[in-house]
N, C-alpha and C positions, 0 to 999 in steps of 0.2 A: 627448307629448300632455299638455296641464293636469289635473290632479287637481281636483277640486271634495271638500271636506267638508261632511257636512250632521250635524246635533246632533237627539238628540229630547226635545223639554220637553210638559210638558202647559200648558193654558192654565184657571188656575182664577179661579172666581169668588169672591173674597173681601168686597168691601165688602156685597154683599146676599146673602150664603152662605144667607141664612137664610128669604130673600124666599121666597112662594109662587110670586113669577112666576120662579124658577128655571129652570125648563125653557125660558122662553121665552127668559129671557136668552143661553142655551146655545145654544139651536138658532137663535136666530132675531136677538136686539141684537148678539153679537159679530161673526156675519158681518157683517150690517150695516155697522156698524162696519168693521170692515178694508175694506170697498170703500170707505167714505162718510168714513174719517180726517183730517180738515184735519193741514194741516202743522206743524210746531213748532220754532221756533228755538232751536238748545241752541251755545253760543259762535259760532262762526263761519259755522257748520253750519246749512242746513235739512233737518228729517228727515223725511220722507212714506213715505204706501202708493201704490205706485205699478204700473202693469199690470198690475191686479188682472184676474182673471177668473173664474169659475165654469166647473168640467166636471164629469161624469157620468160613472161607469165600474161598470159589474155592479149599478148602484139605487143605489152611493155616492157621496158630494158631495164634491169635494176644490175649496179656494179655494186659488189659486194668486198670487202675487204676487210685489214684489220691497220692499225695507225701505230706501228711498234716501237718502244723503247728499249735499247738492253744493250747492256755493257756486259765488259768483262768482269768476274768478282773472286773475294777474297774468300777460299774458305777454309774451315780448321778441318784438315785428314787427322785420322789416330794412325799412330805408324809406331807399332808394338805397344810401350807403354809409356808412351808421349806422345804430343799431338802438336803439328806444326800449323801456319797460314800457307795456303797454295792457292794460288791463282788459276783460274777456270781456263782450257785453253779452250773455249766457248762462252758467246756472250748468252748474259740471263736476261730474258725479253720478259715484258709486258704487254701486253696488249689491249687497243681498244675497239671492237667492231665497229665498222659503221656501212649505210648503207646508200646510192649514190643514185637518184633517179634523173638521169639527164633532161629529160623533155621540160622539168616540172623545177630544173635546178633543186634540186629537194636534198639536206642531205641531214640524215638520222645516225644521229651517232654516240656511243655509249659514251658515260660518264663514268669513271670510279675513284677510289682514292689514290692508286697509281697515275691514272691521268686525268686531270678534273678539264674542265671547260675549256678555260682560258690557257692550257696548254696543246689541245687538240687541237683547236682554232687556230691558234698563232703558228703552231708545226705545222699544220693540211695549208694556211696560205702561204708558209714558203715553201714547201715541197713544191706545191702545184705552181706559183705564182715565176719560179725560178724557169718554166722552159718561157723561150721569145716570142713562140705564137700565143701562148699564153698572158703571159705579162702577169702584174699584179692582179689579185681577184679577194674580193670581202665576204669574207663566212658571218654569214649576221641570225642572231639566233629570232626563231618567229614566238613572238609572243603567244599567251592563251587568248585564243578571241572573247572580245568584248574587256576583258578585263580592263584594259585603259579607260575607256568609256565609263566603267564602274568607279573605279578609283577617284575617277575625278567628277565624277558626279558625288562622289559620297563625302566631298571636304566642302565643308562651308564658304569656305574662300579657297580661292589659288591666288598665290603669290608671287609665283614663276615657271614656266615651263621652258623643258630648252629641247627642241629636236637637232639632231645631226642627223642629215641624210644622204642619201649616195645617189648618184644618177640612176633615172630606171631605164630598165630597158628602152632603145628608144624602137616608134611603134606597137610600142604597147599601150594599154589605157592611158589616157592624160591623165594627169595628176594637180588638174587645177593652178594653181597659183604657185606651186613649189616647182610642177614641170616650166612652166614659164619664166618664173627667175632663174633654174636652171639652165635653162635652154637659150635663153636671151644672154647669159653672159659667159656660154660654155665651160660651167662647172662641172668639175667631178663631185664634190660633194659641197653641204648646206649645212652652215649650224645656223639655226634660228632660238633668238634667246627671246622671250616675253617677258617683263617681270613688272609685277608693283606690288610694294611689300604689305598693301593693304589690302589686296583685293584686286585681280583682273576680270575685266568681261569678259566667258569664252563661248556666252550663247548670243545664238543670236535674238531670242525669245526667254524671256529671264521666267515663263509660264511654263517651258515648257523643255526638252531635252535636246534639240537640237544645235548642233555648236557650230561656232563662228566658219567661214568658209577655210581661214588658215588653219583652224584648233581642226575639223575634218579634214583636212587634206593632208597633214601633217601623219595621223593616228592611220587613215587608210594606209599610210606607205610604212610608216612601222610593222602595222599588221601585215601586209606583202612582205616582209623581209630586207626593207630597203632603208633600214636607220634603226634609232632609239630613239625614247623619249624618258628626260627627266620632269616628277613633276612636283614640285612643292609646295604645302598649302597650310590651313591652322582649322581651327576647331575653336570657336568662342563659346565659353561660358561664364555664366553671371557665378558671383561669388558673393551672399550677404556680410558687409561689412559692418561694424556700430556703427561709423556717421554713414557710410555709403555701400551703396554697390560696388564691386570691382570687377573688368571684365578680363578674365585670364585666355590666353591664348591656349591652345594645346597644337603644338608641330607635328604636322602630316608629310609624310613622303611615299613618294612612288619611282620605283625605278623600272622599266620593262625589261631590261636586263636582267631582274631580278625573278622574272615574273615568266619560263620559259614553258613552249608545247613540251608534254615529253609523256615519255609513257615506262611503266616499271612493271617489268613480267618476271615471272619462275627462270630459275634456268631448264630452259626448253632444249629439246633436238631441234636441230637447224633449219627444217622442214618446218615446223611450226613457231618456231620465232618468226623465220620468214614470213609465213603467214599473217602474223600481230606485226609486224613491220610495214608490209605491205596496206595493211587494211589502215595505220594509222597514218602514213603518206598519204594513202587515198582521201582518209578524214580531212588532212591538213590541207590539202590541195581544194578540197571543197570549199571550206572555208576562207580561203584566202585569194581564189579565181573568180574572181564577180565580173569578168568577159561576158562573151554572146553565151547563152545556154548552149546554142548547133554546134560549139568547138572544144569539146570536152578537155581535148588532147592539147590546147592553149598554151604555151610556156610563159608562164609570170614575171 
């Protein structure tokens, strides 16, 4: 039976981050938007939103859709006992589903070899990003939780870590020291580079596992969907020499980009994929909403 893989990114608003009609943008021009998206020609390719729908499930809204690709093509007819190229007077599509929960900016969406990541992405933010209430918007994929935190507790040294991040919502949780150098110099986004090639502090307790207030604040907003984080690091081990010890380095990397939520099912009837789409939104949403517990319904 086929495997389908599905990826989870948030869908942010960046070009009017700052607008008062935010909420409205949120709840009400994106969806819009993905049912209403005109097409767009990128090389050979046209790329649309295509059987879009709206459903309902427990009071929550999920926009359902597919991300399609398809041109016209070349193919060999038999015409008696020869066979010529004819051109299709219809285009041959691809497709990739994906699934769109506005409240929660949530957005689940297939992977395959027809359309891997980095083209889903980059086609959904100019579809979307192209109407004027809209403006530009950052599909940023959510890491696996905790995994950063692992990774970088598991290198002996770090060497360098670089976050890029994007403005968060504003009204939403603080975000420590990154909302405040943001918000004090009216950024859209934040690269933050650390680096020493021998060794960085990133605890604040070298006993114990808690990290510096930038190295936390930094990873919380990765894990919300609001950046990446690169991280680079080494591994020391003794090596016996005849006159001496020698100590070899061994190179550690970490990329969160690399490192995505996602989940791989059967190919299902639509009813029950639905179903494993829904319940892994709802996981993801869990995990990454550390708001008031009374506000379930919180958008991140």
């Amino acid at each position: 039976m086929a495997k389908r893989v599905f990826y989870a990114s948030k869908v942010n608003v960046h070009a009017h981050i700052f607008s008062q009609n935010l909420d409205d943008i949120i709840s009400i021009h994106i969806p819009r938007v993905i049912k209403e998206a005109p097409s767009i020609k990128i090389g050979s390719y046209n790329w649309s939103i295509t059987d879009v729908k709206t459903i309902s499930y427990n009071n929550d809204v999920f926009i359902i859709g597919n991300l399609t690709k398809s041109k016209q093509v070349k193919l060999k007819m038999r015409v008696g006992a020869s066979t010529e190229d004819v051109t299709t007077d219809f285009e041959v599509a691809r497709t990739s589903m994906f699934v769109y929960h506005s409240l929660s900016e949530i957005l689940v969406h297939e992977v395959s070899s027809y359309i891997d990541e980095v083209d889903f992405i980059n086609v959904f933010e100019r579809l979307v990003g192209r109407d004027p209430y809209v403006g530009e918007v950052k599909v940023i994929t959510i890491p696996e939780p905790h995994k950063i935190r692992t990774e970088m507790l598991s290198m002996q040294k770090i060497s360098s870590v670089h976050f890029h991040l994007i403005h968060p919502n504003p009204g939403k949780k603080e975000f420590n020291i990154y909302n405040s150098l943001i918000d004090q110099h009216d950024l859209k986004e934040l690269d933050l580079r650390m680096a020493n090639r021998d060794g960085m502090n990133i605890k604040e307790d070298a006993e114990k596992e808690n990290f510096t207030e930038t190295i936390e604040s930094g990873i919380e907003l990765v894990e919300t969907g609001y950046g990446a984080v690169d991280i680079k690091g080494f591994d020391e081990h003794k090596i016996k020499g005849r006159r001496k010890d020698k100590i070899v380095r061994k190179q550690r990397s970490f990329f969160s980009k690399r490192s995505v939520r996602r989940i791989i099912v059967n190919e299902f009837g639509e009813e029950t994929l639905m179903s494993r789409i829904r319940s892994f939104i709802n996981d993801v949403r869990a995990k990454i909403v550390k708001d008031d517990k009374d506000e379930p319904n919180i958008s991140i």
